[in-house]
C-alpha positions as CSV (number, residue, x, y, z in Angstrom):
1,X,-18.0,0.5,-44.1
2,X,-19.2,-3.3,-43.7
3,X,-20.1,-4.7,-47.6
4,X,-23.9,-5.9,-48.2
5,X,-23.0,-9.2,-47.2
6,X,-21.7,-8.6,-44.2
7,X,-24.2,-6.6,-43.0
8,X,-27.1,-9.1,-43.8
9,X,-25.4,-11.6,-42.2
10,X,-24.7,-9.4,-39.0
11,X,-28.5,-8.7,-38.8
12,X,-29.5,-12.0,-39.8
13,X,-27.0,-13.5,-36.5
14,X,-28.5,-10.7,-34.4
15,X,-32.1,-11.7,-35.3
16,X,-31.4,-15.2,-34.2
17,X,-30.2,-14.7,-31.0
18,X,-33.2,-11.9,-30.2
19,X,-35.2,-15.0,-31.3
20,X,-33.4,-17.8,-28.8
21,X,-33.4,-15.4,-26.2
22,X,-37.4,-14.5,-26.4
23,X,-38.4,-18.3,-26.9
24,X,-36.6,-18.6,-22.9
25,X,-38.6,-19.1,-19.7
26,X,-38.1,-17.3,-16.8
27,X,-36.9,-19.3,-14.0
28,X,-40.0,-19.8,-11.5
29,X,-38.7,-17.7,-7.8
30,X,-41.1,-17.8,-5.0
31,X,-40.5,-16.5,-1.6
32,X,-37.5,-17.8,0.8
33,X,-38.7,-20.4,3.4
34,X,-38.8,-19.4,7.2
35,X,-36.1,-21.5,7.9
36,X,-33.6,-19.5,5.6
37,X,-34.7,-15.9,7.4
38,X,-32.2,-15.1,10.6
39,X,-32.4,-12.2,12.7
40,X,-30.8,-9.4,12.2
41,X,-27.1,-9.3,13.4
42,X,-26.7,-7.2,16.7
43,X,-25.2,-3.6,16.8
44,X,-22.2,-3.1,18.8
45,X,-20.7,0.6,19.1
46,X,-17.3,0.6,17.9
47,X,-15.3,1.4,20.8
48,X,-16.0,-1.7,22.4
49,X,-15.3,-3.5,19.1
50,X,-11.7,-1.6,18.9
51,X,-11.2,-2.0,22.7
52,X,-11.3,-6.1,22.0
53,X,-8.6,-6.0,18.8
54,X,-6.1,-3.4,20.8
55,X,-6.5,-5.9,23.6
56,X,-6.1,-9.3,21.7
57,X,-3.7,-7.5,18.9
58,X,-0.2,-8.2,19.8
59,X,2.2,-5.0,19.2
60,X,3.2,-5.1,15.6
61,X,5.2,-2.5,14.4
62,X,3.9,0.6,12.4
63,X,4.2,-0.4,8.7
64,X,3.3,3.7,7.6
65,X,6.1,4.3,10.3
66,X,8.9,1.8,8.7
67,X,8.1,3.3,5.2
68,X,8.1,7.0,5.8
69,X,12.0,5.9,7.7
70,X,12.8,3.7,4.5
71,X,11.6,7.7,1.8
72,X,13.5,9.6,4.6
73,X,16.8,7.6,4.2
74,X,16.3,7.3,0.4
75,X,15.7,10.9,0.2
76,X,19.0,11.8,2.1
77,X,20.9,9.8,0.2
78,X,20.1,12.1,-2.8
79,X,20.6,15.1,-1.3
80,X,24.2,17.0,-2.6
81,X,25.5,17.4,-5.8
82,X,24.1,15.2,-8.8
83,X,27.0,16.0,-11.0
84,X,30.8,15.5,-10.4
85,X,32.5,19.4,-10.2
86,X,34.0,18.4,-14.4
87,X,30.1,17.6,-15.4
88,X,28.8,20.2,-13.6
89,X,31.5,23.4,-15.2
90,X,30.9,21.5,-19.2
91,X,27.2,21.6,-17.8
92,X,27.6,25.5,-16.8
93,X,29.5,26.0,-19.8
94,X,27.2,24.7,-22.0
95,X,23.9,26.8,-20.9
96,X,25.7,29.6,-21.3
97,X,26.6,29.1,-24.8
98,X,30.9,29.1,-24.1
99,X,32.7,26.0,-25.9
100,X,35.4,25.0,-23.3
């Protein structure tokens, strides 16, 4: 809990700044000149739109496709034992509760 003293003094900052902040003037904004409006872009379907990318596009390969090859050789490489057989039988050994 915040003594006396710092609690007036809290207020008394946040009293001053509601003060500056009221004795402002609002900036005066009047209406955009004609010059600034433009019409409205044009609509084109998306097909057409796609049909100009595949066209210009150069073949690049699949990034999804080189990253799902990059998990599938990662994950292969893990596959098998994790443990050496000597790890794996003190492993064994100790679950079961048998001291070797």
């Amino acid at each position: 809990m915040p003594s006396f003293p710092a609690a007036l003094a809290a207020s008394l900052l946040g009293a001053a700044g509601l003060v500056l902040t009221a004795c402002t003037s609002f900036p005066d904004i009047d209406a955009l000149p004609a010059s600034t409006i433009h019409t409205p872009p044009r609509l084109v379907p998306l097909d057409a739109l796609l049909a100009e990318v595949d066209a210009d596009a150069p073949a690049a390969p699949d990034p999804l496709a080189d990253r799902a090859a990059r998990l599938k050789a990662r994950a292969a490489l893990m596959r098998g034992p994790v443990h050496d057989p000597q790890t794996r039988a003190l492993l064994d050994a100790a679950a079961s509760g048998i001291t070797p």
